[in-house]
C-alpha positions as CSV (number, residue, x, y, z in Angstrom):
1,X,0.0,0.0,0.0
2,X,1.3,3.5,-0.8
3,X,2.3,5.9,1.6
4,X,2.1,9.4,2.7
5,X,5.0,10.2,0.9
6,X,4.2,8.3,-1.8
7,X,0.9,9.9,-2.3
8,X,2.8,13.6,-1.9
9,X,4.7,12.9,-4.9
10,X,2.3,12.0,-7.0
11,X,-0.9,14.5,-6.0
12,X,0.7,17.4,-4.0
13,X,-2.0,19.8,-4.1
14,X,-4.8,17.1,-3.4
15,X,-6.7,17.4,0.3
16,X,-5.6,14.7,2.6
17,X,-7.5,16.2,5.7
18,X,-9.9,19.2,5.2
19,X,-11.5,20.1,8.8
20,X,-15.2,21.0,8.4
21,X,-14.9,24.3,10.0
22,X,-12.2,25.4,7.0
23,X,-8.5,24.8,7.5
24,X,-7.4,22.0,5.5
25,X,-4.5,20.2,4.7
26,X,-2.7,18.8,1.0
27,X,-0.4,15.9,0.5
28,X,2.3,17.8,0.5
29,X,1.7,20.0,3.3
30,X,0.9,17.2,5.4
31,X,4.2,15.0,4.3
32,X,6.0,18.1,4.9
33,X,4.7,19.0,8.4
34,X,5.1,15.7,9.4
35,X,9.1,15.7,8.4
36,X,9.4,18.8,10.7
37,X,7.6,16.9,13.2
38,X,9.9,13.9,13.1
39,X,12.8,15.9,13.1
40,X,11.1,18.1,16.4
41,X,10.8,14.8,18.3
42,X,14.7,13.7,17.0
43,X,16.6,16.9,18.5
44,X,14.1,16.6,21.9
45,X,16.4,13.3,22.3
46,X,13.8,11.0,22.1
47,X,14.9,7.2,21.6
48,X,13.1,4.7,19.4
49,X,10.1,3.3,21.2
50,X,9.5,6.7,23.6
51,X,5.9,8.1,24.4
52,X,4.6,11.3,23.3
53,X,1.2,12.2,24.7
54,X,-1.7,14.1,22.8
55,X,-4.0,16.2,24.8
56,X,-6.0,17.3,22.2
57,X,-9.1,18.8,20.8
58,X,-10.0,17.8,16.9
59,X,-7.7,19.8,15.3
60,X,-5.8,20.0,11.9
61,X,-2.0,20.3,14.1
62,X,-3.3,16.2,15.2
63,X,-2.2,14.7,12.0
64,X,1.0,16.3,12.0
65,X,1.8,14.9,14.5
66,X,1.1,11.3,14.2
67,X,2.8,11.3,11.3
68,X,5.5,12.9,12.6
69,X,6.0,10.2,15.4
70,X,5.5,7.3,13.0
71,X,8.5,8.5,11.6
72,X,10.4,9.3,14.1
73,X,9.7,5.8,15.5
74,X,8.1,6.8,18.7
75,X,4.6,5.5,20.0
76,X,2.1,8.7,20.5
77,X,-0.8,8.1,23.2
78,X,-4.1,10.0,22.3
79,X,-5.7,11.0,25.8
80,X,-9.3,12.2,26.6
81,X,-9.9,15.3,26.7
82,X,-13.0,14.8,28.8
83,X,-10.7,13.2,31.6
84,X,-10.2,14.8,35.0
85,X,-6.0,16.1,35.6
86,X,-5.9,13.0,38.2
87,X,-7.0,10.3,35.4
88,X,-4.4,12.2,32.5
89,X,-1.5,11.9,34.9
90,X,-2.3,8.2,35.5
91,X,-2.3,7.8,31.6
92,X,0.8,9.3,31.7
93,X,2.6,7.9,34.2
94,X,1.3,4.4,32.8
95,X,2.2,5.0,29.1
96,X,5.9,6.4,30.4
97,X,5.3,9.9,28.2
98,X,8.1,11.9,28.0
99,X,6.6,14.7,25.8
100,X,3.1,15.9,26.4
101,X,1.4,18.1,23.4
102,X,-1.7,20.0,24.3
103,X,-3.5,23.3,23.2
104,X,-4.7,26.4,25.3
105,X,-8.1,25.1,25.0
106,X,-7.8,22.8,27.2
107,X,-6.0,24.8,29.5
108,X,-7.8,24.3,33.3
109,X,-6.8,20.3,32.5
110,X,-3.7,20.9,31.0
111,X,-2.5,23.5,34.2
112,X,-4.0,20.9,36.8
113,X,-1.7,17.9,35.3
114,X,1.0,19.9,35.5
115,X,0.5,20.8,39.4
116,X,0.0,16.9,39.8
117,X,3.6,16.0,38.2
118,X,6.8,15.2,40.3
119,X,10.4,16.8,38.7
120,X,11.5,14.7,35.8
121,X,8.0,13.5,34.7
122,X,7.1,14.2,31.1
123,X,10.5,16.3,30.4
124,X,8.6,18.2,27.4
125,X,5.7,19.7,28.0
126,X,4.1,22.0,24.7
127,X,1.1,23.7,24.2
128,X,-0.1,25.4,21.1
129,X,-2.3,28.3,20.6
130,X,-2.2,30.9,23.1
131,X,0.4,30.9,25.9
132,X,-0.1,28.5,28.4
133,X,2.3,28.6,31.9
134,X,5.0,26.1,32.1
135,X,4.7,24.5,28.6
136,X,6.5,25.7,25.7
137,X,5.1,27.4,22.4
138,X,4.5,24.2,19.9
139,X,4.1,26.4,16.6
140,X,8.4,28.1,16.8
141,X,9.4,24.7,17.3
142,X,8.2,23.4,14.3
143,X,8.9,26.0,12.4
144,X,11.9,25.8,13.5
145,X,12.9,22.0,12.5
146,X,13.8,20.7,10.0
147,X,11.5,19.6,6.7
148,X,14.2,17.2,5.5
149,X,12.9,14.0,4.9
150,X,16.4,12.5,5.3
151,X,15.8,10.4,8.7
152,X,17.6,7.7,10.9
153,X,16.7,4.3,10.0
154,X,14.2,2.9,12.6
155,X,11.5,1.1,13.3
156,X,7.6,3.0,12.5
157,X,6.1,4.7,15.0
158,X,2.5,3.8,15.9
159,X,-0.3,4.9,18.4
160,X,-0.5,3.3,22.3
161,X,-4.0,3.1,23.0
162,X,-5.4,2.4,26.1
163,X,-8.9,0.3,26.2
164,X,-11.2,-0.1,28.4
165,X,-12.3,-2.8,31.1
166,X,-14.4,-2.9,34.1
167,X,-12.2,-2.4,36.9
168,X,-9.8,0.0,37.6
169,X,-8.3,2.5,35.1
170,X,-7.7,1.9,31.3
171,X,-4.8,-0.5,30.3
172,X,-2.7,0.1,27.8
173,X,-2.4,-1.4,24.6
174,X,1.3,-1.4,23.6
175,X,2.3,-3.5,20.0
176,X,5.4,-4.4,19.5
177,X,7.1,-1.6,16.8
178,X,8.4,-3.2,13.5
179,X,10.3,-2.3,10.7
180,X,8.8,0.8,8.6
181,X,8.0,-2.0,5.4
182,X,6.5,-4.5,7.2
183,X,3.7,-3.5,10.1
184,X,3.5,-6.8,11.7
185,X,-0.3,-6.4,12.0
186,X,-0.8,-4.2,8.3
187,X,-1.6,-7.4,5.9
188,X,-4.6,-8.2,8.7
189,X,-5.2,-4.4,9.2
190,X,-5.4,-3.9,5.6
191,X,-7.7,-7.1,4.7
192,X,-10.5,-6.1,7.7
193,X,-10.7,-2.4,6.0
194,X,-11.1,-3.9,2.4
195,X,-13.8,-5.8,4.0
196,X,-15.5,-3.4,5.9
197,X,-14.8,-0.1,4.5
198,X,-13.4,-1.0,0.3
199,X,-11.2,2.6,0.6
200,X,-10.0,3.9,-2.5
201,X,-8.8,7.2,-3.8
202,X,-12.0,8.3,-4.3
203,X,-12.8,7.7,-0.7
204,X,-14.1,11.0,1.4
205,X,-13.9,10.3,4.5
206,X,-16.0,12.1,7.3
207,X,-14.7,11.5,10.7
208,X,-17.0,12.7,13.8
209,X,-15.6,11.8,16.4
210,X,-12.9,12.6,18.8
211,X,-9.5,12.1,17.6
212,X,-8.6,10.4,21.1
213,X,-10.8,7.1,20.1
214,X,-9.6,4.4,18.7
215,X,-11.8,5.3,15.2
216,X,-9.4,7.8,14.5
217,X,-6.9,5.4,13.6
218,X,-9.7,4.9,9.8
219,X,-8.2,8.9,8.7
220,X,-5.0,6.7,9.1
221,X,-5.8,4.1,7.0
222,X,-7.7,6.7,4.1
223,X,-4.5,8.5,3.8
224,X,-2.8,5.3,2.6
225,X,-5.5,4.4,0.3
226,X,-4.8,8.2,-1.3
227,X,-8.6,9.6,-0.2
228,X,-10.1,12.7,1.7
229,X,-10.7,13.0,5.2
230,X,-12.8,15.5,6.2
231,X,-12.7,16.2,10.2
232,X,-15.4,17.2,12.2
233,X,-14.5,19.9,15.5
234,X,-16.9,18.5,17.5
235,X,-20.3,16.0,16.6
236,X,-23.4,18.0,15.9
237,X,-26.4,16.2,14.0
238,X,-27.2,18.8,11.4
239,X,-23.8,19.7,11.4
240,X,-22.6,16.0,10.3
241,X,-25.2,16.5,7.5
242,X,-24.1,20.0,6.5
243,X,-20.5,18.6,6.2
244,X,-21.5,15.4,4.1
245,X,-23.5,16.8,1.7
246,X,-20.9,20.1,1.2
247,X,-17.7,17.4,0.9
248,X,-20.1,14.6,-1.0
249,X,-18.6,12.1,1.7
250,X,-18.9,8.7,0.9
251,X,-17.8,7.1,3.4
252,X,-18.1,7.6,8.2
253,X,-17.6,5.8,11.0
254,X,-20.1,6.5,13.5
255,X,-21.8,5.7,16.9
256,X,-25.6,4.5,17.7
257,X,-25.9,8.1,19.9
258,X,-25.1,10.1,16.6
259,X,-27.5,8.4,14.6
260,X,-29.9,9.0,17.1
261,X,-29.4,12.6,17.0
262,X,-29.5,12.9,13.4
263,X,-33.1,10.9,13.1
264,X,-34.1,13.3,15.5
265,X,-34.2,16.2,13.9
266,X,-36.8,17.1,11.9
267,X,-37.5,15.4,8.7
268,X,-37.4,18.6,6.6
269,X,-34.1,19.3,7.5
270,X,-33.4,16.1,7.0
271,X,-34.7,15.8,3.7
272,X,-32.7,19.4,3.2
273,X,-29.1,17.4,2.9
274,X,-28.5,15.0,-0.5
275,X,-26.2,12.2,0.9
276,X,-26.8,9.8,-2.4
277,X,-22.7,10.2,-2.0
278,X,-22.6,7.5,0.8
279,X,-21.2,4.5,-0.2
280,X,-20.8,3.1,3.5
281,X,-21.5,4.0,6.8
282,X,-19.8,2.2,9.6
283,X,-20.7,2.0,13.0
284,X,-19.7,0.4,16.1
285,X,-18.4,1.1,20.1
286,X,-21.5,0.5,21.3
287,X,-25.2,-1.6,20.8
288,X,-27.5,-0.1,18.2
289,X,-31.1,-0.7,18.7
290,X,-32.7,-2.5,15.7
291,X,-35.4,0.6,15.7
292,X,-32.9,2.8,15.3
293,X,-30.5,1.1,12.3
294,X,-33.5,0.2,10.6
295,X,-34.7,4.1,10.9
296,X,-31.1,4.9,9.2
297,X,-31.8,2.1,6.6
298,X,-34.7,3.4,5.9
299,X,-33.3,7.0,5.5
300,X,-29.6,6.0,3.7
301,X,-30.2,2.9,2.3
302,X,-28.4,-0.5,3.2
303,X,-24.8,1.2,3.2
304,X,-25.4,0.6,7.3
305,X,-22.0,-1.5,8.3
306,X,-21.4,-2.8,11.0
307,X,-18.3,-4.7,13.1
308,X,-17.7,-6.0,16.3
309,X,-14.2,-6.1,18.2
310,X,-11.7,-3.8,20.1
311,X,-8.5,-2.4,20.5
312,X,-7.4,-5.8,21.8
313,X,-7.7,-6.7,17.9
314,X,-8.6,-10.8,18.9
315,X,-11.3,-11.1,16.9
316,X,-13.6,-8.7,14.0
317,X,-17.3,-9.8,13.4
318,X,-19.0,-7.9,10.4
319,X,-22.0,-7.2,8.8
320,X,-23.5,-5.5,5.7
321,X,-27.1,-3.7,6.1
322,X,-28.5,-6.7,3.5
323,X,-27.2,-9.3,5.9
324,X,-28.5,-7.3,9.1
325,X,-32.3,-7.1,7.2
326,X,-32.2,-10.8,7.1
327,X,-30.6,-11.3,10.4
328,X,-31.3,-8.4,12.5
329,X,-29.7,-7.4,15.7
330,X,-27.0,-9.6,14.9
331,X,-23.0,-8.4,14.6
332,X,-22.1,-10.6,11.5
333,X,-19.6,-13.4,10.8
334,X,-16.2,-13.7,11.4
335,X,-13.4,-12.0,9.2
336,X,-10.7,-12.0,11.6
337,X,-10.6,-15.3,13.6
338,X,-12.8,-17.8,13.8
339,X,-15.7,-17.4,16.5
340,X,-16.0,-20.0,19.3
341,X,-19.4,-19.9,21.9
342,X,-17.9,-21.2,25.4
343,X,-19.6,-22.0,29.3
344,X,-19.3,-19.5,31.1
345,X,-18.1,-21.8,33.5
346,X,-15.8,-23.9,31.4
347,X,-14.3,-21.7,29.0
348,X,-12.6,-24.6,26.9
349,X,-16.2,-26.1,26.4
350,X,-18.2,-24.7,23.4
351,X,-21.4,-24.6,23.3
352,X,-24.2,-25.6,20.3
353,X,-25.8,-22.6,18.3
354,X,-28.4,-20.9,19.7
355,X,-27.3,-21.1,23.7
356,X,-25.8,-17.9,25.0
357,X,-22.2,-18.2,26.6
358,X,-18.9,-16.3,26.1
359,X,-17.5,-15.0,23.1
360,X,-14.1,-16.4,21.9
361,X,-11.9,-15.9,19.0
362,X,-8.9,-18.4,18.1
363,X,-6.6,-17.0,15.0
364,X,-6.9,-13.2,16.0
365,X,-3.9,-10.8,16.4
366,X,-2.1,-11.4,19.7
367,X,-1.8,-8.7,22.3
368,X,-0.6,-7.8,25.9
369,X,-1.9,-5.3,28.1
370,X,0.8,-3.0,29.0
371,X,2.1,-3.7,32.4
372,X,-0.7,-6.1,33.2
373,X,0.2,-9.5,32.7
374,X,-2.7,-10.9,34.8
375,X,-5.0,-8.7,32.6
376,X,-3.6,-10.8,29.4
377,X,-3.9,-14.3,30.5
378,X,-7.2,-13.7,31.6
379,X,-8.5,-12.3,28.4
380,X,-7.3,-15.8,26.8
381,X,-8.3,-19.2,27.8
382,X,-6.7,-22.7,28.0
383,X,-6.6,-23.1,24.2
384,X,-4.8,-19.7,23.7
385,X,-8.5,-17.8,22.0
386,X,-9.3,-14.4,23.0
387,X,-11.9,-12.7,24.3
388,X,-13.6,-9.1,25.2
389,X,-15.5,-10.4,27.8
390,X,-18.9,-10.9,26.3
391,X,-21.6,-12.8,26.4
392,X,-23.7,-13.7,23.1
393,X,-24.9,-16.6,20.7
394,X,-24.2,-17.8,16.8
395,X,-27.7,-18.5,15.2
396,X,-27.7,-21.7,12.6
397,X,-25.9,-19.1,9.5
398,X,-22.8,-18.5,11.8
399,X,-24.3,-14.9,13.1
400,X,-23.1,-14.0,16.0
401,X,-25.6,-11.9,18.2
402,X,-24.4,-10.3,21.5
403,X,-26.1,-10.6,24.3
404,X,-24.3,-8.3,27.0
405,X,-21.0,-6.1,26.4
406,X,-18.4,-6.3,28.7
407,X,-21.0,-7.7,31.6
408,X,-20.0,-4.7,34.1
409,X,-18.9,-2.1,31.6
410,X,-21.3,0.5,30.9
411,X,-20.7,2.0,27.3
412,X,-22.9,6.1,27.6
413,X,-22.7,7.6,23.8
414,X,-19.9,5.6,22.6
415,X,-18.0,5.8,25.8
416,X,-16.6,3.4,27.8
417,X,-17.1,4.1,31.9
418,X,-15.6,2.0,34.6
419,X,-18.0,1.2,37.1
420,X,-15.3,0.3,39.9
421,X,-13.6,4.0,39.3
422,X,-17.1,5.9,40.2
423,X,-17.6,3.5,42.8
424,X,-14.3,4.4,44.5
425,X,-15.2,8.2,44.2
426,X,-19.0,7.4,46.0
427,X,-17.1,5.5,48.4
428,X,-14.8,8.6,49.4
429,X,-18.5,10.3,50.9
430,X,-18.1,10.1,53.9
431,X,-22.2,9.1,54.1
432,X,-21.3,6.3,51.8
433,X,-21.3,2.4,53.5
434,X,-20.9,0.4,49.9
435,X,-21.9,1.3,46.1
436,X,-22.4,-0.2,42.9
437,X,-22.7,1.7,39.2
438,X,-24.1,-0.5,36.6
439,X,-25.9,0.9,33.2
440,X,-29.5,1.4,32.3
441,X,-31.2,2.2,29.3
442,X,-31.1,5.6,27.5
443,X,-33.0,7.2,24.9
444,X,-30.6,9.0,23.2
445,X,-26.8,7.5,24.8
446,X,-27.8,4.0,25.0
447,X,-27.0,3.7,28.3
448,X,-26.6,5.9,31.6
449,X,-24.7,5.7,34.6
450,X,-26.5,4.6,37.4
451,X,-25.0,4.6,41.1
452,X,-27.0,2.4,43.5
453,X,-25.7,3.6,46.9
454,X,-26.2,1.8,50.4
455,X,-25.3,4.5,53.1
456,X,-23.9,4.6,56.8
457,X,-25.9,4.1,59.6
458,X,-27.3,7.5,60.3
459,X,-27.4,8.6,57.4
460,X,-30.7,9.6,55.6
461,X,-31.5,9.1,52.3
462,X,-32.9,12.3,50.7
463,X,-33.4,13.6,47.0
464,X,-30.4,16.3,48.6
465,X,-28.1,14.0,49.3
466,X,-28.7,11.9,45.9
467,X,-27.7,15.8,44.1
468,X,-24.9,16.1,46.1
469,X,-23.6,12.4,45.4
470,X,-24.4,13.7,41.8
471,X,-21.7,16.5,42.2
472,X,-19.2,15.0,44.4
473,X,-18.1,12.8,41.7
474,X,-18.4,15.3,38.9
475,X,-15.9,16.9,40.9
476,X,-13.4,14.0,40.9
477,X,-14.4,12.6,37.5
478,X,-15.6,13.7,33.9
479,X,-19.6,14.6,33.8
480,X,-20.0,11.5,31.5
481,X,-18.6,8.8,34.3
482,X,-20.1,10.6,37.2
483,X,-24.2,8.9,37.5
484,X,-26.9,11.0,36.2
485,X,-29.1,9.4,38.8
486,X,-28.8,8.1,42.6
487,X,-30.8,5.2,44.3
488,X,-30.5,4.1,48.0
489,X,-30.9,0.6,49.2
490,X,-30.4,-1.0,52.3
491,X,-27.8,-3.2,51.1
492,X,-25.6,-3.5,47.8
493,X,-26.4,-7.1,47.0
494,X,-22.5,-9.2,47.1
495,X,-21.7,-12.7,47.3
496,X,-20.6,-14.8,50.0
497,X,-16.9,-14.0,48.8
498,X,-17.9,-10.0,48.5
499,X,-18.2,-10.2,45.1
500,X,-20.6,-7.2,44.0
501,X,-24.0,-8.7,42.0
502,X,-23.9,-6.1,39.2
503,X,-26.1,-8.2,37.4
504,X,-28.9,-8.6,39.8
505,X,-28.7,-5.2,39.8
506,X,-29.4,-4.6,35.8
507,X,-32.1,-7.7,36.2
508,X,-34.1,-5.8,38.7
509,X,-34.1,-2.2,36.7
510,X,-35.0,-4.2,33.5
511,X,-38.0,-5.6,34.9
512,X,-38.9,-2.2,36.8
513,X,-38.5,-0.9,32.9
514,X,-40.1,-4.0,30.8
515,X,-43.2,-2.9,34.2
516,X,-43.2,0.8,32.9
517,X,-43.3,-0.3,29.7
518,X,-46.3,-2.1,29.9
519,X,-48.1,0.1,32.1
């Protein structure tokens, strides 16, 4: 597959990333912002294999640098921007950054990371925009390197992300670097997007998420195919439409919340937008109500893809919209792997088709949590498959259909929230005895964060208190971990061991909702 460089050589002035709001990017600027880039992270003394942190909003400076790092042979960690100064400084301490790059934009975060640093943590420290105190300017110093394209022999960069889990903060997801010809992973990389996405030149790419997520990584892979990518700021329904029909995208990635807020608005600005450009429209992160992809059927046609996996990379399920109309709800087939339905109490025994048990994949790409080796062997079993933790079924066709994701994650709008991290921050209240968070159904985000709280004797229960729970942990935590809503119970149900009953938890608000329902 062709390059960057390769591509600026042969269409300079084309658009390789055009942000929705107006600055854009060619080839050629691109290749040549990402050899000052390289050359930046060179002189800063950074060895092959070194971290360099992105604190970023969407922004055109982004692609730069991940270029820039890939060449330089250093791993660069995207990092939430929605994450409280506490949980970046983890992510950096974790991932061993030694440069952080943030804007003034995010400056409250970016200022509170720094007062949480020791001496000698994340040596460089750059911000670009406005000033920002104790970081240096970003735009001089890559003005002033270099745009030679004449670099040291080593191995490509690539990103370190970290995925989620349900205990605990994120773990990282570290792959081994390899020679700049041969990605270890690419041929597998490259076969999955053929599948899924069939990129071309042609392709316009719209990309509507955050940067920080592990989607991003697609602008990657339509810059290699020679395409457009065209970057949205920030999601906004009508927006997303605007940009689509202006660019004549043809191909997204995109989360159930977004299509949600696009079949919301109403129908005549709908009808307003012409997107007979779309060729495909892939979604994923999170479960999509049938209603709902059927709705964007309905309104797009059968370009509705959609896959099943994770940064973990042990296994990719797909499926068209024609195979979703005749097996709806499902995830589709394998086309990395081979799928395997196991006990959930002997995870070397599979089970028939049809009978719900955990989700395994033998053949996938093999990965290590960084720094975790407990973490790894438990997402394999005896007979070396991989898993994401799921639970789900293959109809008589090979279909796979999911039946809970990541049992104790609760997945709000695309994002993944760890119930055991806003469980620590309840328990930190001093009128909180025990807690559990689990996720319940939501209109428009799929799910929302629950907190089901049993407090100390003494304490009353009160809709006063449940606000103030509310804001205690939007103080420690972003808004979208803390709970929307507070319940008190007498006691958080636990096992004999102490083991907290998340599901009887989610069993007894899914019959109080199937109740409402039919009432």
């Amino acid at each position: 597959m062709p390059r960057l460089h390769q591509w600026a050589a042969t269409q300079p002035n084309k658009l390789a990333i055009q942000m929705a709001d107006g600055p854009a990017l060619s080839y050629e600027e691109l290749d040549a912002r990402a050899n000052r880039v390289a050359n930046w992270l060179l002189s800063l003394g950074l060895p092959e294999g070194a971290s360099v942190a992105l604190l970023l909003e969407n922004r055109l400076e982004t692609f730069e640098l991940w270029w820039g790092a890939r060449r330089a042979g250093v791993y660069y960690v995207p990092v939430s921007t929605h994450l409280k100064p506490a949980e970046v400084a983890y992510l950096l301490r974790d991932s061993g950054a030694s440069v952080l790059v943030t804007s003034d934009c995010l400056a409250e975060v970016a200022q509170g990371v720094l007062a949480l640093l020791e001496d000698g943590e994340v040596r460089h420290r750059y911000a670009m925009g406005g000033e920002l105190a104790g970081f240096a300017r970003y735009e001089p110093a890559i003005a002033a390197a270099s745009a030679s394209a004449d670099l040291p022999p080593r191995s490509q960069g690539r990103e370190f992300m970290y995925s989620s889990g349900t205990t605990g903060f994120p773990k990282g997801i570290k792959r081994a670097l390899a020679p700049y010809a041969r990605r270890m992973d690419l041929p597998e990389l490259e076969r999955q997007l053929r599948t899924m996405f069939q990129l071309d030149a042609e392709t316009v790419y719209i990309s509507p998420s955050p940067l920080y997520h592990a989607t991003g990584r697609f602008v990657i892979r339509v810059i290699e195919t020679g395409g457009t990518a065209v970057i949205l700021p920030k999601f906004d329904a009508e927006g997303a439409l605007a940009a689509m029909a202006r660019y004549r995208v043809t191909h997204g990635h995109w989360v159930p919340t977004m299509f949600i807020r696009m079949l919301a608005l109403d129908p005549q600005v709908r009808a307003s937008y012409d997107l007979s450009c779309v060729r495909v429209a892939l979604h994923a992160t999170a479960p999509c109500p049938p209603k709902v992809k059927q709705a964007m059927i309905d309104w797009w046609g059968p370009v509705i893809n959609e896959y099943y996996g994770g940064s973990e990379n042990v296994g990719v399920t797909y499926i068209n919209g024609p195979d979703w109309l005749r097996h709806p709800g499902s995830v589709g087939v394998p086309i990395t792997g081979e799928v395997h339905i196991t006990s959930e109490d002997d995870p070397e025994r599979e089970l028939p088709p049809g009978e719900i048990g955990l989700i395994y994949f033998s053949g996938g790409v093999g990965f290590e949590y960084h720094r975790d080796a407990t973490k790894t062997r438990g997402a394999f079993n005896g007979r070396g498959w991989g898993t994401y933790g799921d639970l789900g079924h293959v109809d008589g066709d090979g279909f796979l259909f999911i039946s809970d994701r990541r049992t104790d994650l609760v997945i709000s709008g695309g994002v993944n929230i760890y119930p055991q991290e806003v469980e620590n921050a309840l328990l930190d209240h001093e009128a909180v005895a025990d807690a559990a968070v689990i996720g319940v159904p939501h209109a428009e985000f799929g799910q929302e964060v629950k907190a089901v709280v049993q407090l100390k004797p003494h304490c009353a229960a009160s809709p006063q208190l449940a606000g103030e729970l509310v804001e205690w942990c939007r103080g420690r935590l972003s808004r979208i971990k803390s709970p929307r809503t507070v319940d008190f119970v007498a006691e958080v149900p636990r096992s004999d061991n102490g083991k907290l009953l998340r599901r009887v938890l989610r069993d007894r608000y899914a019959q109080q909702a199937a109740v409402a329902t039919a009432a």
